[in-house]
C-alpha positions as a Markdown table, in Angstrom:
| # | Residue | x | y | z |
|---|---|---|---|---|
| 1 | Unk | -3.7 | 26.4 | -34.9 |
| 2 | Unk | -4.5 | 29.7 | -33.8 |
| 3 | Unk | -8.0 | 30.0 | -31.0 |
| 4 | Unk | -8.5 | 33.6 | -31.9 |
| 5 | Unk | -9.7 | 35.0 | -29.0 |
| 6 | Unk | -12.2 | 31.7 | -28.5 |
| 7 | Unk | -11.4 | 29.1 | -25.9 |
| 8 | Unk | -10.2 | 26.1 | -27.8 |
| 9 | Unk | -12.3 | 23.7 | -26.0 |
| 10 | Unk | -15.6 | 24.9 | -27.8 |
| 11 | Unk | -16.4 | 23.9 | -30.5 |
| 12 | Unk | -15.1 | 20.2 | -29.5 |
| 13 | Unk | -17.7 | 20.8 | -26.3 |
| 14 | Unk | -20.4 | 21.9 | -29.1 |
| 15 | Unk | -20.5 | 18.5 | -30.6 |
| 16 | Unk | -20.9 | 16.6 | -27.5 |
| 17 | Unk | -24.0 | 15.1 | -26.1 |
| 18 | Unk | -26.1 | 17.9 | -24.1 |
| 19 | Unk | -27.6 | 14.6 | -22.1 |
| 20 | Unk | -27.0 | 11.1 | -21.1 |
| 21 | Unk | -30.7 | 9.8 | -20.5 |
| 22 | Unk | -30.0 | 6.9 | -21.7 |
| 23 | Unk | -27.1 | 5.6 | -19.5 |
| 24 | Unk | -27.7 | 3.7 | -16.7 |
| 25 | Unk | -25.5 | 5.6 | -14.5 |
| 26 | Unk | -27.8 | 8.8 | -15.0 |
| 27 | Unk | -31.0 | 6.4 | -13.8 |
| 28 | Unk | -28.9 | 5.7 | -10.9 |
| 29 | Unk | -28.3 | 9.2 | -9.7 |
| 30 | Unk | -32.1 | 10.3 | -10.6 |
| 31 | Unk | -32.8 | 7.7 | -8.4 |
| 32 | Unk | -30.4 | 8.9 | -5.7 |
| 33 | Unk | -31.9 | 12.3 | -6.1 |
| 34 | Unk | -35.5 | 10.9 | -5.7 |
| 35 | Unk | -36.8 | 10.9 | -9.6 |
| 36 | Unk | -36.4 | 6.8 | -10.4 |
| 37 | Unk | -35.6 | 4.9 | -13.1 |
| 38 | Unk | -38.0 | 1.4 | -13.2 |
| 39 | Unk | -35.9 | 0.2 | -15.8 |
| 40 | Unk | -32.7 | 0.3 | -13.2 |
| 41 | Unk | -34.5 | -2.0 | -10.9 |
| 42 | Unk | -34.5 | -4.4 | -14.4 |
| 43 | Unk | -31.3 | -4.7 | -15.2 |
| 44 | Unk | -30.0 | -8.3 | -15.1 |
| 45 | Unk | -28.2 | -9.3 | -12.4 |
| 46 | Unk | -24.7 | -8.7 | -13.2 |
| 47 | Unk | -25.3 | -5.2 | -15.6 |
| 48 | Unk | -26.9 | -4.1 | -12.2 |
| 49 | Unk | -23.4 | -4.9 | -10.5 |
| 50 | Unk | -21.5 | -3.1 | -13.0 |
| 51 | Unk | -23.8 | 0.0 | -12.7 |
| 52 | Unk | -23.1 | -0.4 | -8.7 |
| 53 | Unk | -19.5 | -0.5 | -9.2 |
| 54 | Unk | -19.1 | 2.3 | -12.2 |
| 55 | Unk | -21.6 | 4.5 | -9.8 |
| 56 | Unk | -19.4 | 4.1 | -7.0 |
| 57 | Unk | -16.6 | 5.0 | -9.1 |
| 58 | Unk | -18.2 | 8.1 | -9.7 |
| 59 | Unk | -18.9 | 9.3 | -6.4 |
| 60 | Unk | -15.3 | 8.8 | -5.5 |
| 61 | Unk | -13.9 | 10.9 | -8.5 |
| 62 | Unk | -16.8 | 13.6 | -7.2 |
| 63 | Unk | -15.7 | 13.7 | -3.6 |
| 64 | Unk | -12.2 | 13.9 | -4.9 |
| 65 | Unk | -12.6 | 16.8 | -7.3 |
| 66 | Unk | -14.4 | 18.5 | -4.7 |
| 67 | Unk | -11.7 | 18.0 | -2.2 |
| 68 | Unk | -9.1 | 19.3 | -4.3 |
| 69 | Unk | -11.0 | 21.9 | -5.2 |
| 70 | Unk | -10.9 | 23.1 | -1.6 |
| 71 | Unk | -7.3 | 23.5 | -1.6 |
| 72 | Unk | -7.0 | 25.2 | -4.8 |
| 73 | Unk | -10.7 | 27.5 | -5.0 |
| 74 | Unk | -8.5 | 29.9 | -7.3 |
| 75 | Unk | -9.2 | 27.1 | -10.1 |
| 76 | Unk | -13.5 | 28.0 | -10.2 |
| 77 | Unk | -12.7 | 31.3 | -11.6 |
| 78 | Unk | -11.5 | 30.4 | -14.7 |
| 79 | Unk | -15.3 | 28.4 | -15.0 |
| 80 | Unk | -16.8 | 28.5 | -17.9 |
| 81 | Unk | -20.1 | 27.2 | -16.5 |
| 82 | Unk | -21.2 | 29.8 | -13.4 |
| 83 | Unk | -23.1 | 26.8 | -11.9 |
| 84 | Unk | -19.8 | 25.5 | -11.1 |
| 85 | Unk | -18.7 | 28.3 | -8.9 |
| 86 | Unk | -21.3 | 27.2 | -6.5 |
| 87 | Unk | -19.6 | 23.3 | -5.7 |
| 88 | Unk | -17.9 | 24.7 | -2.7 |
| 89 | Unk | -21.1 | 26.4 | -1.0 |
| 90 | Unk | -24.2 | 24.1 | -2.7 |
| 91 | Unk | -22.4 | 20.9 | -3.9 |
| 92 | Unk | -25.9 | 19.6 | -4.8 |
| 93 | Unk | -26.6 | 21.9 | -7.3 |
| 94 | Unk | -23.6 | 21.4 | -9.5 |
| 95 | Unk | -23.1 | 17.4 | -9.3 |
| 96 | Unk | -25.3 | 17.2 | -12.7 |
| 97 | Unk | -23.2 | 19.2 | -14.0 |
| 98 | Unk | -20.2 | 16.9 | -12.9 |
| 99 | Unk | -22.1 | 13.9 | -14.2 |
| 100 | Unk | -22.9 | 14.8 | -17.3 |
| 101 | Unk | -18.4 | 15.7 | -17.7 |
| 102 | Unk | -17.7 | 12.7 | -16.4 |
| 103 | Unk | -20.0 | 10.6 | -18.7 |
| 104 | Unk | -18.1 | 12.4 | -21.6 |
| 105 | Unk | -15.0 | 11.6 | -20.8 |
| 106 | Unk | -15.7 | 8.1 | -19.4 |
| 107 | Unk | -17.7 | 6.8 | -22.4 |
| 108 | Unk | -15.1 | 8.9 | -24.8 |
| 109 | Unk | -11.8 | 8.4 | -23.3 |
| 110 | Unk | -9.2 | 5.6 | -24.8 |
| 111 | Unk | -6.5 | 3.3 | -23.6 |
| 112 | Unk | -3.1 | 5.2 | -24.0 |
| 113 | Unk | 0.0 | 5.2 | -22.4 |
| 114 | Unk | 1.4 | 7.6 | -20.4 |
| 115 | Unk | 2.5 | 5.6 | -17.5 |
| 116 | Unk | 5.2 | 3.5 | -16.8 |
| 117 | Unk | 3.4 | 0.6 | -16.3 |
| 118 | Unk | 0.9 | -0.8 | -18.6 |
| 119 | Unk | -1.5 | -1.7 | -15.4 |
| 120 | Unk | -1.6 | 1.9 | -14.4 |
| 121 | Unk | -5.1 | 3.2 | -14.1 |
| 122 | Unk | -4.3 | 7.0 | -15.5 |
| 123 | Unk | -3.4 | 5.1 | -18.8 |
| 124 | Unk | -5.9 | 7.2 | -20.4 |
| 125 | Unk | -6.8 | 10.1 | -22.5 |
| 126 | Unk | -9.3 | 12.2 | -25.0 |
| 127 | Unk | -8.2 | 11.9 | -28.8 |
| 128 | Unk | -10.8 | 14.2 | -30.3 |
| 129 | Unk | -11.8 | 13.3 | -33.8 |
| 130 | Unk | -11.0 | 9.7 | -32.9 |
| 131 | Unk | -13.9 | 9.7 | -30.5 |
| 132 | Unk | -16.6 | 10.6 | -33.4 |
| 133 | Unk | -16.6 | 6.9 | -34.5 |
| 134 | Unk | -19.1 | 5.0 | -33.6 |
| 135 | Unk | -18.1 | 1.0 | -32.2 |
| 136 | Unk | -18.6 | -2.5 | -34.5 |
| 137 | Unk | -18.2 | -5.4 | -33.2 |
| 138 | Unk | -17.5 | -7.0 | -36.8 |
| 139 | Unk | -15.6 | -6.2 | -39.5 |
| 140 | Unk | -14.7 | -3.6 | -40.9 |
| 141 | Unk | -13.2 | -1.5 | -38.0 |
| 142 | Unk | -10.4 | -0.2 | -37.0 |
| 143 | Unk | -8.2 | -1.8 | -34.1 |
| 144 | Unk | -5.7 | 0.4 | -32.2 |
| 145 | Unk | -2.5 | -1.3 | -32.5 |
| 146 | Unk | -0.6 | -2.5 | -29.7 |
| 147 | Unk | 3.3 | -1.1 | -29.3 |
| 148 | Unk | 5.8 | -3.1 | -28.6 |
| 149 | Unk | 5.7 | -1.8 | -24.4 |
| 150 | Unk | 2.2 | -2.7 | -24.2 |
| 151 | Unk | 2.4 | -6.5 | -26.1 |
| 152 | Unk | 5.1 | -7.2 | -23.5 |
| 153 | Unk | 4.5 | -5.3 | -20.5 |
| 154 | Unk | 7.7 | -3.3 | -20.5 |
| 155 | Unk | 8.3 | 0.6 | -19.1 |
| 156 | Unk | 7.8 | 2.8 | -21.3 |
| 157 | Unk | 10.6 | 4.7 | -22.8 |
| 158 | Unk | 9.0 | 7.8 | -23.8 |
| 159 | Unk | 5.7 | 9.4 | -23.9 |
| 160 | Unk | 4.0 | 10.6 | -27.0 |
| 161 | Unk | 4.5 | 7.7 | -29.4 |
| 162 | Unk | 2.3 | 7.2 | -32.3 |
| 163 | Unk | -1.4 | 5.9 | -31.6 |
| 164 | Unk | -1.7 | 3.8 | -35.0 |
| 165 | Unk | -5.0 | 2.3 | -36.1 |
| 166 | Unk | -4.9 | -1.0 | -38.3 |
| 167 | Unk | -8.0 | -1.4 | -40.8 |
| 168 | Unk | -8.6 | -5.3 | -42.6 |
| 169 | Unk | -7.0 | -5.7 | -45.4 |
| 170 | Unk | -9.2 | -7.3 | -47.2 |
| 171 | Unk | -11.8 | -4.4 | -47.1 |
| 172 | Unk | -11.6 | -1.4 | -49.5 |
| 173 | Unk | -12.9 | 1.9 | -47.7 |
| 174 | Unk | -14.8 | 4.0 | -50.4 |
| 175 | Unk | -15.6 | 7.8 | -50.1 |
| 176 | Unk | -18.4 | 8.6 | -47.8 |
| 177 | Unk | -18.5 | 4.9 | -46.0 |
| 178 | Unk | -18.6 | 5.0 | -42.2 |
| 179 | Unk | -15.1 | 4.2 | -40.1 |
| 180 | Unk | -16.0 | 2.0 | -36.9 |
| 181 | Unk | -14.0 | 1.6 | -34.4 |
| 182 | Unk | -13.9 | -1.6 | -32.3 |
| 183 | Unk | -14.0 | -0.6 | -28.7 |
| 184 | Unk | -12.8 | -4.2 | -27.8 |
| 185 | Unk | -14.2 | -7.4 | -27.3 |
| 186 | Unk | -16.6 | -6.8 | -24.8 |
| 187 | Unk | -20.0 | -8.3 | -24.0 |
| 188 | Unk | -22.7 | -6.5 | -24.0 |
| 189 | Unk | -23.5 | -6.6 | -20.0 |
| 190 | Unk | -20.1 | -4.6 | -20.3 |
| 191 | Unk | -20.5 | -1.9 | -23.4 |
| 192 | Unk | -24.1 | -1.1 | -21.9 |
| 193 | Unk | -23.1 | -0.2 | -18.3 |
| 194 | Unk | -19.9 | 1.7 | -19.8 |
| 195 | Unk | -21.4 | 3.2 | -22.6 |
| 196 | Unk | -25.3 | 2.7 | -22.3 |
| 197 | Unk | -25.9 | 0.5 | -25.7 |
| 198 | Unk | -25.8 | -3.4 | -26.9 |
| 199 | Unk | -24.8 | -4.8 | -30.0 |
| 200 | Unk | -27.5 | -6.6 | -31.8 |
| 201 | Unk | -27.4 | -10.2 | -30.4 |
| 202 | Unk | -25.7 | -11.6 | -33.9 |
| 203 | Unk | -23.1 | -9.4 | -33.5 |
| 204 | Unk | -22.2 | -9.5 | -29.9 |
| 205 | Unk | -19.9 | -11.8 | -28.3 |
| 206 | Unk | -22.4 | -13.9 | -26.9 |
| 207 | Unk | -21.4 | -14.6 | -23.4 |
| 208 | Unk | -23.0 | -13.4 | -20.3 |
| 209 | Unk | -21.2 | -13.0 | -16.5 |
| 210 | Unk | -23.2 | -15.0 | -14.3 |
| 211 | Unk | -21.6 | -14.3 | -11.0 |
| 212 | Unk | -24.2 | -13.0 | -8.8 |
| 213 | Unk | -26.4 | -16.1 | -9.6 |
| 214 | Unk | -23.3 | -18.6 | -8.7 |
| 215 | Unk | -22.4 | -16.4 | -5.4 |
| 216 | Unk | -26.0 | -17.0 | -4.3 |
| 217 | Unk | -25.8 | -20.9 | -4.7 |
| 218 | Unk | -22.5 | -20.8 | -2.3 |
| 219 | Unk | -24.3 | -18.6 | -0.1 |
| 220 | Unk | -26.6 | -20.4 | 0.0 |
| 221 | Unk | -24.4 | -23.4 | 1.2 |
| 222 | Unk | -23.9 | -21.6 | 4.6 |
| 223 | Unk | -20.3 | -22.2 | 6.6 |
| 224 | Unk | -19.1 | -24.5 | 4.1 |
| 225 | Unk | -19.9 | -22.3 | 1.1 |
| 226 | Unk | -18.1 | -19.5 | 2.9 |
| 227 | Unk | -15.2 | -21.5 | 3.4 |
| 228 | Unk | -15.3 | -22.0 | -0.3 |
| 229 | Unk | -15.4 | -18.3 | -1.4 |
| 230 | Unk | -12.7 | -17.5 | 0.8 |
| 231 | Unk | -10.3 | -20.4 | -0.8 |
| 232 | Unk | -11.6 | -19.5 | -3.8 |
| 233 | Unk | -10.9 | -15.8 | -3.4 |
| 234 | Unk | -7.2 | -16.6 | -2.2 |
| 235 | Unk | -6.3 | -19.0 | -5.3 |
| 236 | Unk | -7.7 | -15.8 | -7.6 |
| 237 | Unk | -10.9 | -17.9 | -8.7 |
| 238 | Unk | -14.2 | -16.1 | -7.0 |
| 239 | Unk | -15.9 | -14.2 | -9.5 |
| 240 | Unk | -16.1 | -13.6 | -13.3 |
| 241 | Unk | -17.9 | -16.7 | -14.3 |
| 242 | Unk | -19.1 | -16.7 | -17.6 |
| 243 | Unk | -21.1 | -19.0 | -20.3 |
| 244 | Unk | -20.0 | -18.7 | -23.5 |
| 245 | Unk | -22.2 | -19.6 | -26.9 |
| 246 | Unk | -18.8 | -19.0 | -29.2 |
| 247 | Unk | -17.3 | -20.0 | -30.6 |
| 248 | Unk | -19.1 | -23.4 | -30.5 |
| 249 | Unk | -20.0 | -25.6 | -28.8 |
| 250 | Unk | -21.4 | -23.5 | -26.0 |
| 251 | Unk | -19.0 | -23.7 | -23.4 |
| 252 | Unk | -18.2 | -22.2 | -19.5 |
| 253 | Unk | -15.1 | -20.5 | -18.5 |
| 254 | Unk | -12.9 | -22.3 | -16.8 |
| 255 | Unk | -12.9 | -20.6 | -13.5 |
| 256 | Unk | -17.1 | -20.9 | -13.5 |
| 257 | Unk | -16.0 | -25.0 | -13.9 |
| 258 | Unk | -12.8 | -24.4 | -10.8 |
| 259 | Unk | -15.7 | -23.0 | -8.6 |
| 260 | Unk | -18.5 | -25.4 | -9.5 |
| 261 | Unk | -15.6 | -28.5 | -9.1 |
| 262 | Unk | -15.0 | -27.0 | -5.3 |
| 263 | Unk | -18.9 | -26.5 | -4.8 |
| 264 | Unk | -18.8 | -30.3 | -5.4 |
| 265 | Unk | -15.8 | -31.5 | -3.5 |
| 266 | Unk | -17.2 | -31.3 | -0.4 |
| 267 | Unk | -21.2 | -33.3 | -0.3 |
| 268 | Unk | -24.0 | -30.5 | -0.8 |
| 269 | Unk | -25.6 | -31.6 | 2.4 |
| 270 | Unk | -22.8 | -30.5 | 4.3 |
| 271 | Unk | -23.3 | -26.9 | 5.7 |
| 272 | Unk | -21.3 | -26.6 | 8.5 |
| 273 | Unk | -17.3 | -26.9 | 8.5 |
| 274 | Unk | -16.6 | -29.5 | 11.6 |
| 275 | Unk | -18.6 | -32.1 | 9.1 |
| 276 | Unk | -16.4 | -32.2 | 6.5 |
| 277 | Unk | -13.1 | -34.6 | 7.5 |
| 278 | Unk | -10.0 | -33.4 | 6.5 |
| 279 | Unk | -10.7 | -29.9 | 4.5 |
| 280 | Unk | -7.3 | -29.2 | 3.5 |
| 281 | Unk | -6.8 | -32.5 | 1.9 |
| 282 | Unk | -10.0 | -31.7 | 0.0 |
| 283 | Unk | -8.5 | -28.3 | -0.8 |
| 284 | Unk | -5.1 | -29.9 | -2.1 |
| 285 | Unk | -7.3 | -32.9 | -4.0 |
| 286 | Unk | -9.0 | -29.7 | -5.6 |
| 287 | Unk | -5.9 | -27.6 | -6.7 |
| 288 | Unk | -4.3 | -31.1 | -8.4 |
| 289 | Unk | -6.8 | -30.2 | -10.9 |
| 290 | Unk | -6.2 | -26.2 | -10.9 |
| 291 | Unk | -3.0 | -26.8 | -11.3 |
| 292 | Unk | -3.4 | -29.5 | -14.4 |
| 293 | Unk | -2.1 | -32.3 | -12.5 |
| 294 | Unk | -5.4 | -34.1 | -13.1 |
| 295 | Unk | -7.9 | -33.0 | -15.5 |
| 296 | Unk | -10.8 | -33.9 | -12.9 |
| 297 | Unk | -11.3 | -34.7 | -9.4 |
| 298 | Unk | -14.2 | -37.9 | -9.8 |
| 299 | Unk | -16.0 | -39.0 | -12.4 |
| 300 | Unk | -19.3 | -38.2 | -9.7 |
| 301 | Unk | -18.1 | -34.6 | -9.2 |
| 302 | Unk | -18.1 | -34.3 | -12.8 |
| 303 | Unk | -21.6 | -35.4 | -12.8 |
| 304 | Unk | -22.4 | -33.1 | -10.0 |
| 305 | Unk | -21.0 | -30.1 | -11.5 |
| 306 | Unk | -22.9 | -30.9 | -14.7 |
| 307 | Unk | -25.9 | -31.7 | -13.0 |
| 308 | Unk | -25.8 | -27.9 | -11.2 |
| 309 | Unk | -24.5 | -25.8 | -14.3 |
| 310 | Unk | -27.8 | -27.2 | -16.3 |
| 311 | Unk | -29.8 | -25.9 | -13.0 |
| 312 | Unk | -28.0 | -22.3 | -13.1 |
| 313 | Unk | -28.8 | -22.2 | -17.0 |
| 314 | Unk | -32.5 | -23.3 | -15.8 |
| 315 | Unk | -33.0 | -21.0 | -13.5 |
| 316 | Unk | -31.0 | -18.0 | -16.1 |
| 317 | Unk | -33.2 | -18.8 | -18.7 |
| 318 | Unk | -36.2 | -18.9 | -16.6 |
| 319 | Unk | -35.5 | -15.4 | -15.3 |
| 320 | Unk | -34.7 | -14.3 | -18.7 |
| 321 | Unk | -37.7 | -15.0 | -20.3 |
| 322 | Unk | -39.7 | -13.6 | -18.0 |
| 323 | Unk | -37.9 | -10.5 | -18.0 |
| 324 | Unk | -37.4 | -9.8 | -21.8 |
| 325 | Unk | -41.2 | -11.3 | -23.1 |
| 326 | Unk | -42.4 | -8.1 | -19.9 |
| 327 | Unk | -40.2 | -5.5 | -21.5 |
| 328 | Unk | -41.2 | -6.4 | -24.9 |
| 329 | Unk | -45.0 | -5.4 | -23.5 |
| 330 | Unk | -43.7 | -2.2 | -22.5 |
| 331 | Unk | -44.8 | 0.4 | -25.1 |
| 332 | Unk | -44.0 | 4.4 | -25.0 |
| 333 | Unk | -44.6 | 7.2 | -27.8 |
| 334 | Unk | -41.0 | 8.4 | -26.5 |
| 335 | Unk | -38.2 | 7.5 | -28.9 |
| 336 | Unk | -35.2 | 7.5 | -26.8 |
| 337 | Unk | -37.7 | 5.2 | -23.7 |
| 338 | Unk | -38.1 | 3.3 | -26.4 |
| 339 | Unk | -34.8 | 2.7 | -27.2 |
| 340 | Unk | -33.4 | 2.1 | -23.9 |
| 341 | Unk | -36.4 | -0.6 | -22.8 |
| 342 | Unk | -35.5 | -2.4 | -25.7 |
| 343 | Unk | -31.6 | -2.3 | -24.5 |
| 344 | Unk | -32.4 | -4.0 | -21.7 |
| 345 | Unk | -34.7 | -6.3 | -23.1 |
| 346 | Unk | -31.7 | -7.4 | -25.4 |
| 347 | Unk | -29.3 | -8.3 | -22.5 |
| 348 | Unk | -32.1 | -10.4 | -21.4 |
| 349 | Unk | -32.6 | -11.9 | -24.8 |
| 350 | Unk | -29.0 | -12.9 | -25.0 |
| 351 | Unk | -29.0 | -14.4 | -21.8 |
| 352 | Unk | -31.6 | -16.6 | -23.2 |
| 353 | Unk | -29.5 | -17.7 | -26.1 |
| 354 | Unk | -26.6 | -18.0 | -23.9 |
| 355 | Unk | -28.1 | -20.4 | -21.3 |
| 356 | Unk | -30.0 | -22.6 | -23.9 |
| 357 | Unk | -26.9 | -23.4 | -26.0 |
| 358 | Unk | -24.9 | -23.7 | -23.0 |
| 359 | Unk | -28.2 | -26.5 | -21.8 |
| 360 | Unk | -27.9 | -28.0 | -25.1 |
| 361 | Unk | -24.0 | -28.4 | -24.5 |
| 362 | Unk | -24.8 | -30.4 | -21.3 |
| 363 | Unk | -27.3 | -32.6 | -22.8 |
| 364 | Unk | -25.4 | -33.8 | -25.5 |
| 365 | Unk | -22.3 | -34.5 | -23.1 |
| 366 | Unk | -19.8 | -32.3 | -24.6 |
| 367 | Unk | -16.3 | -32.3 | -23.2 |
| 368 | Unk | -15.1 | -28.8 | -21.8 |
């Protein structure tokens, strides 16, 4: 298809957002720039990690553009955008301008392969028209469909094979209903510091990260609880702990249960290392259980563990409901401040549901 004189690119770049207020990534750099976002500062715990880590991401993907930009200045004078021309001299000026790109492509871009590998990071690209649709959690949606490379983590052959979408089909599409496509089955602590919006609570898949509160409780255990992260980051278990409300009964993952089993291996009034006897034979006790030669390690560590998950969930829920019943205070004639407040007033909501089913789990003494 012919451009006729007109730069392909636009009218695709007409259709796109002219702002990203509402994503947490844009509060962070108005705060880095002096402006503020209160609501930044109300994130949960772990959004506010993701935010860290996508924001990070960002400012290496700025210094690297900028850096190849100095090799190759030729490239600015095909700009579009005459604010552009200015990164070399007044880098400042144009990182808006940068940010509001990179949101684009980062909330728009899809998994594809073009790589070898399936664990490549550039195994992504822009599928305009695709991007229009709007993500669903539930049915009906469409669901890229894995090839054959990427189910079993083969090389790939050759680039450019088909990108299929699979629909239900049990669900007739009628003219003039809405196509969704399913992102993939993320939480919402994930989609809103990707993409800066939650799926209503019914729809989501109702289980919250709650890392940063479990990191604190072996912090908190001093020498000992050190020694602990760093087996525990060496056998591949620090980190991603997660309460799950489904499917029922509510349930934690398995590594939050591997951590919280250690925690408990060695007596929580031990802080320093020398007064534990024999570490590595508590280490080794520990991994018979990681590594499904015995489902536990004592009935009393079972009890212990228990006895601290229903005090995480506690102190979760506590936070929670403080948090979402201030938010839900908060009122504003602004539309979109309206919208985002209530965002984050959702994650803190579903934290709630999360911790109480995962209380009620414990109190009833279900078997994980």
């Amino acid at each position: 298809m012919g451009c006729r004189g007109t730069p392909c690119s636009v009218p695709y770049i007409a259709i796109l957002p002219t702002n990203f207020d509402e994503h947490p990534l844009t509060w962070h750099y108005k705060r880095r720039c002096g402006q503020g976002s209160w609501l930044l500062e109300r994130l949960p715990p772990f959004v506010k990690h993701n935010v860290e880590r996508i924001a990070k991401t960002f400012g290496s993907d700025w210094k690297r553009i900028q850096s190849y930009l100095k090799t190759r200045p030729e490239v600015l004078q095909s700009a579009t955008n005459p604010n552009v021309r200015n990164i070399l001299s007044n880098p400042d000026s144009v990182e808006d301008d940068f940010l509001w790109a990179w949101l684009n492509v980062n909330t728009r871009c899809i998994f594809y392969r073009v790589k070898e590998t399936k664990s490549d990071p550039d195994n992504l690209t822009l599928c305009p028209i695709l991007d229009f649709a709007n993500h669903s959690s539930v049915l009906p949606s469409m669901i890229p469909r894995a090839s054959a490379a990427d189910i079993w983590d083969m090389p790939l052959k050759k680039r450019g094979e088909p990108f299929t979408l699979t629909s239900p089909s049990n669900v007739t599409t009628k003219a003039g209903d809405e196509l969704y496509l399913r992102y993939g089955f993320h939480t919402n602590q994930f989609l809103f510091a990707e993409y800066g919006f939650v799926n209503p609570v019914s729809e989501s898949g109702l289980n919250v990260d709650i890392t940063p509160v479990i990191e604190e409780w072996f912090a908190n255990r001093g020498e000992v609880g050190e020694w602990m992260r760093e087996r525990l980051v060496d056998e591949g278990y620090w980190g991603e702990w997660s309460l799950h409300s489904a499917p029922a009964p509510a349930h934690p993952s398995f590594r939050l249960m591997t951590a919280l089993r250690l925690y408990h291996a060695i007596p929580s009034g031990v802080g320093a290392l020398e007064g534990v006897h024999d570490p590595e034979g508590v280490l080794r006790h520990w991994r018979s259980t990681v590594n499904g030669v015995q489902e536990t390690l004592s009935e009393e560590n079972e009890r212990q563990w228990r006895e601290t998950l229903q005090q995480v969930c506690q102190q979760v829920m506590d936070a929670a409901v403080c948090e979402a019943g201030t938010l839900t205070t908060q009122r504003t004639d602004d539309g979109l401040a309206e919208f985002m407040v209530n965002s984050v007033a959702s994650l803190w909501r579903e934290e709630v549901y999360v911790a109480k089913a995962m209380m009620e789990s414990l109190r009833t003494g279900v078997a994980f």
